[in-house]
C-alpha positions as CSV (number, residue, x, y, z in Angstrom):
1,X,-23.0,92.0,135.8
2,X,-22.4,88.1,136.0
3,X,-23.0,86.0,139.2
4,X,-19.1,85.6,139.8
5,X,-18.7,89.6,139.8
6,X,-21.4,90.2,142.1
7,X,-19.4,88.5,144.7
8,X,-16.2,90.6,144.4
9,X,-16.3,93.7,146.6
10,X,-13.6,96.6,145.4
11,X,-10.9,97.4,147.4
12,X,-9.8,101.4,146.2
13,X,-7.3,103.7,147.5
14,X,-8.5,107.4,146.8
15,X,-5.4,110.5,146.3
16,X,-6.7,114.1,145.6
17,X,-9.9,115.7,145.1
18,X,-9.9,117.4,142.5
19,X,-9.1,117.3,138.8
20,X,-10.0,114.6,136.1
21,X,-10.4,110.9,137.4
22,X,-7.1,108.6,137.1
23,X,-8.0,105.0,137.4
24,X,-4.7,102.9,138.0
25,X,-4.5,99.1,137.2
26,X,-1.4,97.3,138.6
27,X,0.8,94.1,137.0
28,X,0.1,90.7,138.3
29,X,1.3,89.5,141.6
30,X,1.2,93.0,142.8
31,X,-1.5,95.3,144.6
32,X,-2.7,98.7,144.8
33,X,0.6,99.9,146.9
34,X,2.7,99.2,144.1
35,X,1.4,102.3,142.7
36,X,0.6,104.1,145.3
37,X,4.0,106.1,145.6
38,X,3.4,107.3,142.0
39,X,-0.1,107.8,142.5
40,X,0.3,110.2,145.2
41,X,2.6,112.6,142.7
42,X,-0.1,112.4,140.6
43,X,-2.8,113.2,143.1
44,X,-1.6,116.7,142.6
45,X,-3.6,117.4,139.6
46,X,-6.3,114.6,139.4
47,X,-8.1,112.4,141.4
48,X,-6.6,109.1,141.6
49,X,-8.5,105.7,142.5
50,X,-6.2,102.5,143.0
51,X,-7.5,99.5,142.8
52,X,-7.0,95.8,144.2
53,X,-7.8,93.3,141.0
54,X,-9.4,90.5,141.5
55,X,-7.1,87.8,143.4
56,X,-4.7,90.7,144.7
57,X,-4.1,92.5,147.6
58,X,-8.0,92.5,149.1
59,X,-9.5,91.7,146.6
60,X,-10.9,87.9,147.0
61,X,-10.0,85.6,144.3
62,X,-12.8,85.3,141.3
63,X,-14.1,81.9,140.8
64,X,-12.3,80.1,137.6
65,X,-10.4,81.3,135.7
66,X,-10.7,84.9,134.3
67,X,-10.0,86.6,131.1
68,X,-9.3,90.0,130.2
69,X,-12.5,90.5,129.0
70,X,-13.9,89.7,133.0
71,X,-11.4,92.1,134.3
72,X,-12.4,94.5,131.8
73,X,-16.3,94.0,132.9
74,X,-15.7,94.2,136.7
75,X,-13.2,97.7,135.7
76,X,-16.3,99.3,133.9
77,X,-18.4,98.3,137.4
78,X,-16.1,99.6,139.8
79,X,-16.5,103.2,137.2
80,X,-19.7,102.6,137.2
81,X,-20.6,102.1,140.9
82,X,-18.2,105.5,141.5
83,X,-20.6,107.7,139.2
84,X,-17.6,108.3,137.0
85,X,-18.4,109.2,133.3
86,X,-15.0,109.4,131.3
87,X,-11.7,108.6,133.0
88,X,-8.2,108.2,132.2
89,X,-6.6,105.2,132.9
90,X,-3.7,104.0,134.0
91,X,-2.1,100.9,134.0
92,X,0.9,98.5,134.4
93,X,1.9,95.2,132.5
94,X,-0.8,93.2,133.2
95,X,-3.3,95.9,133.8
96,X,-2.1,97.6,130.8
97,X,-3.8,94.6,129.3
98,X,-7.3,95.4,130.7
99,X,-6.5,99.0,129.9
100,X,-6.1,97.8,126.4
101,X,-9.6,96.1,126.4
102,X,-11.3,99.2,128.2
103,X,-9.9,101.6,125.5
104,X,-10.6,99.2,122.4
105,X,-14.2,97.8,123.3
106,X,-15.3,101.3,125.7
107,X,-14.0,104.5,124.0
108,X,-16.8,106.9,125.2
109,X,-15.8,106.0,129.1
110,X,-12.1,106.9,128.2
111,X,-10.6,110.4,128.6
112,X,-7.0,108.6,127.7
113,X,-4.5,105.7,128.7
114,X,-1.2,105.5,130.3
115,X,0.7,102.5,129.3
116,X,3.9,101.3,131.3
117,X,5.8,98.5,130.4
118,X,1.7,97.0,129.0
119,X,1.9,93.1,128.3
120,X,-0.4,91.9,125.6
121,X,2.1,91.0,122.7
122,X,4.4,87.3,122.1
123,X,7.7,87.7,123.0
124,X,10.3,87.3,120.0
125,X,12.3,84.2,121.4
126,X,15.7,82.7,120.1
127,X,15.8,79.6,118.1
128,X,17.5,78.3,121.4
129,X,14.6,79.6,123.6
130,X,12.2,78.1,121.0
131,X,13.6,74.7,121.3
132,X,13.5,74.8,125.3
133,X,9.9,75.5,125.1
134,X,9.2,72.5,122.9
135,X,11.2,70.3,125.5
136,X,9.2,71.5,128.4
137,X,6.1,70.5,126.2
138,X,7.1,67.2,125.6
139,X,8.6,66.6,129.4
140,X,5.0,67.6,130.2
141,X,2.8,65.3,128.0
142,X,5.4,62.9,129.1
143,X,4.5,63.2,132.8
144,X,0.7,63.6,132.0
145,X,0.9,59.8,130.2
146,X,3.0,58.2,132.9
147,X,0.4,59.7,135.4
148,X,-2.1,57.8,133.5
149,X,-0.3,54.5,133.4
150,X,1.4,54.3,136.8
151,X,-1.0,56.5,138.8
152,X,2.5,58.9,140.1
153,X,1.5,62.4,139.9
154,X,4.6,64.3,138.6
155,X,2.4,67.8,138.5
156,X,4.1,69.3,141.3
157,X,7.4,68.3,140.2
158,X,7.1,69.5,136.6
159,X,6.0,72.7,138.2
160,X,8.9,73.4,140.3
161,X,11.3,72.6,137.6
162,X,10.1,74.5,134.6
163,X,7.2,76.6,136.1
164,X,8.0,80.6,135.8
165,X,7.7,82.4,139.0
166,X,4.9,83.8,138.7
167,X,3.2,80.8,137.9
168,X,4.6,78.9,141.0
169,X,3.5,81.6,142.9
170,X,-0.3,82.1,141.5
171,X,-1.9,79.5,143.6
172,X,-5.7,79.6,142.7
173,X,-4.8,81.9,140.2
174,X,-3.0,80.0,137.8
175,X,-5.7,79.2,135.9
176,X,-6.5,83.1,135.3
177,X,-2.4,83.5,134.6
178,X,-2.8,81.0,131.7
179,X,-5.7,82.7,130.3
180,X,-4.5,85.8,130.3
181,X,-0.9,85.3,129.4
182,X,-1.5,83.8,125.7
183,X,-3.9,86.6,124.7
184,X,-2.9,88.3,121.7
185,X,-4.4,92.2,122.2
186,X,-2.9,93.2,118.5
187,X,-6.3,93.6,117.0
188,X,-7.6,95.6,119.8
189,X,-4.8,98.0,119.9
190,X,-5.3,99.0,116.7
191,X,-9.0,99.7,117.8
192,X,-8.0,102.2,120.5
193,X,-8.5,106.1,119.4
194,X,-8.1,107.5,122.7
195,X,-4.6,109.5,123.5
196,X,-2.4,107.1,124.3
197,X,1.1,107.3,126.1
198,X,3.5,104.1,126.3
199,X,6.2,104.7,129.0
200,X,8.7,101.8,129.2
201,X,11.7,101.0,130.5
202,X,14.8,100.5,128.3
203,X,16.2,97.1,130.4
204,X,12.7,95.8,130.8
205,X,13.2,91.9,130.6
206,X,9.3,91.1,131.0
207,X,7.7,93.1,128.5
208,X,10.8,94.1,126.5
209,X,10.8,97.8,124.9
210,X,10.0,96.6,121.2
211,X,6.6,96.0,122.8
212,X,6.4,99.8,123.4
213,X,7.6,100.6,120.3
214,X,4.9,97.7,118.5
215,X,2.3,99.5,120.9
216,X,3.7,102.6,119.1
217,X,2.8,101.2,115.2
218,X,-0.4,99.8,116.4
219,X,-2.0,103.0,118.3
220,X,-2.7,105.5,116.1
221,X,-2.9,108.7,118.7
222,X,-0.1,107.3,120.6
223,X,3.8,108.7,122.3
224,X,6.4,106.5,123.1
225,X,9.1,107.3,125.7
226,X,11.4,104.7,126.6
227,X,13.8,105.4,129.7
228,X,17.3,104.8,129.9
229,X,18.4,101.9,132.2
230,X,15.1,101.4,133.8
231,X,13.5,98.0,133.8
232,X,10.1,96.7,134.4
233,X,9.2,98.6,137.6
234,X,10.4,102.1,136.9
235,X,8.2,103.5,139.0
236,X,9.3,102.3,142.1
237,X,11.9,103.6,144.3
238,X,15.0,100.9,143.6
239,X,18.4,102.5,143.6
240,X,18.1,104.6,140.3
241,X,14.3,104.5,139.8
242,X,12.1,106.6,141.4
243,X,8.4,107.5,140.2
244,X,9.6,111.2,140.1
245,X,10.3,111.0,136.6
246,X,7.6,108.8,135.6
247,X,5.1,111.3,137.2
248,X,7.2,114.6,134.8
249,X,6.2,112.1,131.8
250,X,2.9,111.5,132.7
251,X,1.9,114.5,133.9
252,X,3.5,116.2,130.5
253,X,1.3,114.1,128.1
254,X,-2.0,114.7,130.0
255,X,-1.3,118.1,130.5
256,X,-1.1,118.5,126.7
257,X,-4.3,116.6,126.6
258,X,-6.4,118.4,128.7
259,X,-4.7,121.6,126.9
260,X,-5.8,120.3,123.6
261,X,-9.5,119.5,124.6
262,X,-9.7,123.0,126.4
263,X,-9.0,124.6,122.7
264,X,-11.3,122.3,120.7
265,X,-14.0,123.5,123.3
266,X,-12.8,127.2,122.9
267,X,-13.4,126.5,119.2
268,X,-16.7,125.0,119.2
């Protein structure tokens, strides 16, 4: 455990007690609530934990900026410090990306993953979309050299022009939100043996469903099940989403699982 980690405290929501453990890691900008409302369906068969990240909900902010790698380490404490052994986990865009690393680099402390709407890949953009980027790169080591020469910091400006939203909004976590954004987790999906089920949304705009379906080519033991007009979030309640269905999906695939691992040890 690093210095920085020792100084994060965990902030966990416990469902259920009983079944296997479910370990559920939420997106960025959101908190352990996000998932609570599907958590608490599937609290009916395992024991869920929910956890605060680092920098969300109440969980303090880790100092610098963290990589997926750090999330990953302070994940394998929080299992740790709980006396789990093996759990399944769970997560959600950008916590499908420390999912990613626990599975790839930690296989004997994972039971099996849940992937919804996981980030972790480069968006395919337009020729157009290209060309916009390249602009806001050169408006930006534009502003960087007249900062230099006339002393006028432009930062702010440049931000609320061409910043996304969830980079205006990160605050003293926008270094982490650069760090993590342009990782590439290709390699370590193809690492992950684990049973693995990749539940997307068909409208997702933010991790669009070819990532579920690259997920799909890259994880060997894996399912994909994209839903119909669902988006990003299609777990929370928002006129036709609910996490009703979600939880069928879920609960489905792990059933199977723990159906399949019952018979191997009937065999043995």
């Amino acid at each position: 455990m690093t210095s920085d980690m020792e100084k994060i405290k965990f902030n966990v929501c416990r469902l259920g007690d009983s079944g296997p453990a479910l370990l559920m890691l939420h997106g960025w900008g959101q908190n352990l609530h996000s998932l609570k409302p599907l958590g608490e369906l599937l609290s009916a068969y395992f024991t869920v934990y929910i956890v605060d990240l680092p920098g969300f909900g109440k969980t303090p902010v880790p100092e610098g900026a963290w990589d997926t790698i750090r999330y990953m380490e302070w994940v394998l404490d929080f299992i740790d410090e709980t006396g789990l052994d093996k759990v399944i986990v769970l997560g959600h865009s950008f916590g499908g990306r420390i999912a990613i690393r626990l599975a790839a680099n930690h296989p004997d402390r994972i039971e099996a993953i849940v992937l919804m709407a996981a980030a972790g890949l480069q968006i395919k953009r337009s020729f157009s979309k290209k060309m916009r980027m390249k602009w806001i790169k050169a408006v930006k080591h534009v502003t960087r050299f007249q900062a230099k020469i006339t002393g006028i910091d432009l930062n702010e400006w440049f931000i609320n022009k061409y910043g996304s939203r969830d980079y205006k909004n990160a605050g003293r976590m926008r270094g982490t939100l650069v760090k993590t954004i342009s990782e590439n987790l290709t390699e370590e999906a193809k690492k992950i043996t684990a049973p693995t089920f990749l539940l997307w949304g068909e409208k997702d705009q933010e991790t669009p469903a070819y990532f579920g379906k690259e997920f799909n080519d890259l994880i060997k033991n894996s399912k994909l099940t994209i839903l119909p007009g669902r988006d990003h979030f299609p777990f929370i309640a928002n006129g036709q989403n609910s996490p009703d269905l979600c939880a069928k999906y879920i609960l489905d695939f792990l059933r199977k699982q723990q159906e399949k691992r019952q018979k191997r040890k009937t065999d043995d």
